[in-house]
C-alpha positions as CSV (number, residue, x, y, z in Angstrom):
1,X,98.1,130.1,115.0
2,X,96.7,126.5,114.2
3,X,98.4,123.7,115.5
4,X,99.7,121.0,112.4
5,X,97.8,118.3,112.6
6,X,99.4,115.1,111.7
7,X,97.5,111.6,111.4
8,X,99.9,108.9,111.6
9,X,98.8,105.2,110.2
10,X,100.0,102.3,111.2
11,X,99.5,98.5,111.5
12,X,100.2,96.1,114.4
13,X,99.5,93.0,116.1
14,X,97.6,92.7,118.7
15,X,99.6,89.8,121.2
16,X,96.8,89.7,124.0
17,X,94.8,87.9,121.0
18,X,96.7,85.5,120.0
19,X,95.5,82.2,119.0
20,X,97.2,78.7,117.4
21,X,100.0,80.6,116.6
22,X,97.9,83.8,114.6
23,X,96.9,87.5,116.0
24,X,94.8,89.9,114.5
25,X,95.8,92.6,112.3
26,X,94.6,96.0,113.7
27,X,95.3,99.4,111.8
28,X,96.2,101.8,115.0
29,X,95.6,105.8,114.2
30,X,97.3,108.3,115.9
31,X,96.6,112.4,116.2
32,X,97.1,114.6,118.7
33,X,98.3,112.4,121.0
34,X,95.2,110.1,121.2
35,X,95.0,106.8,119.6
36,X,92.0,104.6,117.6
37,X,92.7,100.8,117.0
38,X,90.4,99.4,114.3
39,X,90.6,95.5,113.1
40,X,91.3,95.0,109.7
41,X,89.5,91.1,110.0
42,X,93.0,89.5,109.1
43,X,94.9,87.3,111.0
44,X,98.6,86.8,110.9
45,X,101.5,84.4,112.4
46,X,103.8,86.6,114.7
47,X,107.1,84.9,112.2
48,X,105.1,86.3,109.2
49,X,104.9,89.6,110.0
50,X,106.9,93.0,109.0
51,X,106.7,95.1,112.4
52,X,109.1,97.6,110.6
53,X,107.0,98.3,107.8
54,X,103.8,96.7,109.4
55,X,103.0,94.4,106.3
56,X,103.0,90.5,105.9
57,X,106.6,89.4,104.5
58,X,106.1,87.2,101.9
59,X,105.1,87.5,98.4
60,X,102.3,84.1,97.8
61,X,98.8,85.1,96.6
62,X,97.3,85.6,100.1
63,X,100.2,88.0,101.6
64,X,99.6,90.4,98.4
65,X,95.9,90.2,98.9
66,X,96.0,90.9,102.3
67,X,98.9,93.6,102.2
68,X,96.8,95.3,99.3
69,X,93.6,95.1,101.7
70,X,96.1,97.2,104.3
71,X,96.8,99.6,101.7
72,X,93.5,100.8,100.8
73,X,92.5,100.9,104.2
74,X,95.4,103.4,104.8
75,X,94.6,105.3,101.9
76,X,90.9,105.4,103.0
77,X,91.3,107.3,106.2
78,X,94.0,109.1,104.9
79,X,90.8,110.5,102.5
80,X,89.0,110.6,105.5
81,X,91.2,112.7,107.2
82,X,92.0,115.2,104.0
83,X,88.4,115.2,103.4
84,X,87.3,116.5,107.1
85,X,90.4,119.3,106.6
86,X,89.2,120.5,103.9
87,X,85.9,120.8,105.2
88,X,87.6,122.6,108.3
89,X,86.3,119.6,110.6
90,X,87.1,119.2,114.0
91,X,89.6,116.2,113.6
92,X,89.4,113.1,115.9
93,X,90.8,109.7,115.5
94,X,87.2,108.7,116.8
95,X,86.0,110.5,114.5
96,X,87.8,109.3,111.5
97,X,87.0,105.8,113.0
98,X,83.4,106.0,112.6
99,X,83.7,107.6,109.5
100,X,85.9,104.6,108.1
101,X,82.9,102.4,110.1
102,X,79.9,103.7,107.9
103,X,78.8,105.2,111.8
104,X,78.7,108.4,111.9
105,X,76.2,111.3,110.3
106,X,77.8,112.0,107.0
107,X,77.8,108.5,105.8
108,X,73.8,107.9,106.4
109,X,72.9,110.8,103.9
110,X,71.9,110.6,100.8
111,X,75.1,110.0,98.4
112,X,75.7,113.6,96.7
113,X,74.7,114.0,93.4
114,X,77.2,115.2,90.1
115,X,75.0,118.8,90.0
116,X,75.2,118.8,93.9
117,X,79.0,118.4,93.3
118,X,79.6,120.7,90.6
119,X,77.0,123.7,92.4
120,X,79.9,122.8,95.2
121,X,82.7,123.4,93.4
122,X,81.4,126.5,91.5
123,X,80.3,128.0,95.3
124,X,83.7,127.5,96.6
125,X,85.2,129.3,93.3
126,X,83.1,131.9,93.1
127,X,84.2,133.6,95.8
128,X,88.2,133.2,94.2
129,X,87.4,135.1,90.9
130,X,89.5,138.1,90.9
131,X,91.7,136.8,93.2
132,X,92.8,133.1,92.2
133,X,90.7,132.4,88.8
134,X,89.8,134.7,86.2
135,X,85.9,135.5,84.8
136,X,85.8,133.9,82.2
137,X,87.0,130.8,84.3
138,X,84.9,130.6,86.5
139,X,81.9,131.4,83.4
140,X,83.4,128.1,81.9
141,X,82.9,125.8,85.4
142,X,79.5,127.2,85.0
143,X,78.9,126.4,82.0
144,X,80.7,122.8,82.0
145,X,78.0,122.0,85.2
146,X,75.1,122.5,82.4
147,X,77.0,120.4,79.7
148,X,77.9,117.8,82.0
149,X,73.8,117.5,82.9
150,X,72.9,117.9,79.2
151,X,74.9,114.6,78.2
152,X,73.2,112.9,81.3
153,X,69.9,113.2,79.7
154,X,71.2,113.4,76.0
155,X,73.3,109.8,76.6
156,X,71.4,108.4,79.2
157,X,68.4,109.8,79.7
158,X,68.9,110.9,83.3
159,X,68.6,114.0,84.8
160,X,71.4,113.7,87.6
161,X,73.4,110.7,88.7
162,X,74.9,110.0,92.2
163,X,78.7,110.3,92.4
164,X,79.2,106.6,94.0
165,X,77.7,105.6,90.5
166,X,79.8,106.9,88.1
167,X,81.0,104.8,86.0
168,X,84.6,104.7,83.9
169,X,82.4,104.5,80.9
170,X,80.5,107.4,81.6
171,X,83.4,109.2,81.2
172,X,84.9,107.7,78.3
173,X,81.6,108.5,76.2
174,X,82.0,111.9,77.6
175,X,85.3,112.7,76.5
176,X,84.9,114.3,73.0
177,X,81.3,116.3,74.1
């Protein structure tokens, strides 16, 4: 039986850095017993800062931007770390760190591609009709993949387009096709 694997996130202060009064703001991972600190470039007075709920008290322009900052950081290895379960991935907070970094393998390929996505999803499907989805689903994902490329070219004269480059719009004008 696999073991649960649990990331925990959290933010700290690192004291052995401290400076005029400020200390840097490092987001500390933890799984599995092993631990990953990486800096989050902020810096923070000791009397400013939420060690409970490891946020900057306060509510002035600056402490939201920077408490928001915190917050997508969280949610972006926590994305991280759904992503490389999914994938069944070995799981390391090293790992996730370089990952987060732009360091390690994954992030220096080519960005993947709407077809590439969909052929993904309808792979992963196909082996579910029967079982979790019906026929006729699964006939429909295949289809939507060749709609989806025909408004591509039809709207923008493209034949694919790179996930990271979708845009809000794009999806807007394909709504009602």
């Amino acid at each position: 039986m696999k073991k649960l694997e649990i990331l925990k996130v959290s933010f700290i202060l690192r004291s052995d850095k401290k400076n005029s009064g400020s200390s840097p703001v490092i987001m500390q991972l933890y799984l599995s017993g092993r631990r990953a600190y990486i800096g989050t470039g902020h810096k923070v007075n000791f009397d400013e800062w939420d060690s409970n709920f490891g946020r900057v008290k306060g509510s002035s322009k600056k402490v939201s931007t920077i408490n928001l900052h915190l917050d997508t950081m969280k949610m972006d290895v926590l994305q991280i770390f759904h992503t490389m379960k999914a994938n069944q991935e070995d799981i390391t907070v090293d790992e996730i760190r370089n990952r987060l970094m732009g360091k390690d393998e994954a992030s220096k390929k080519h960005a993947i591609t709407i077809s590439e996505l969909c052929e993904l999803h309808n792979q992963q499907y196909e082996g579910l009709v029967g079982i979790g989805i019906g026929k006729i689903t699964f006939n429909r994902y295949k289809l939507y993949k060749g709609r989806i490329l025909d408004f591509l070219v039809y709207k923008y004269q493209v034949s694919d387009i790179q996930i990271d480059q979708i845009k809000y719009s794009l999806l807007w004008n394909m709504r009602y096709t």
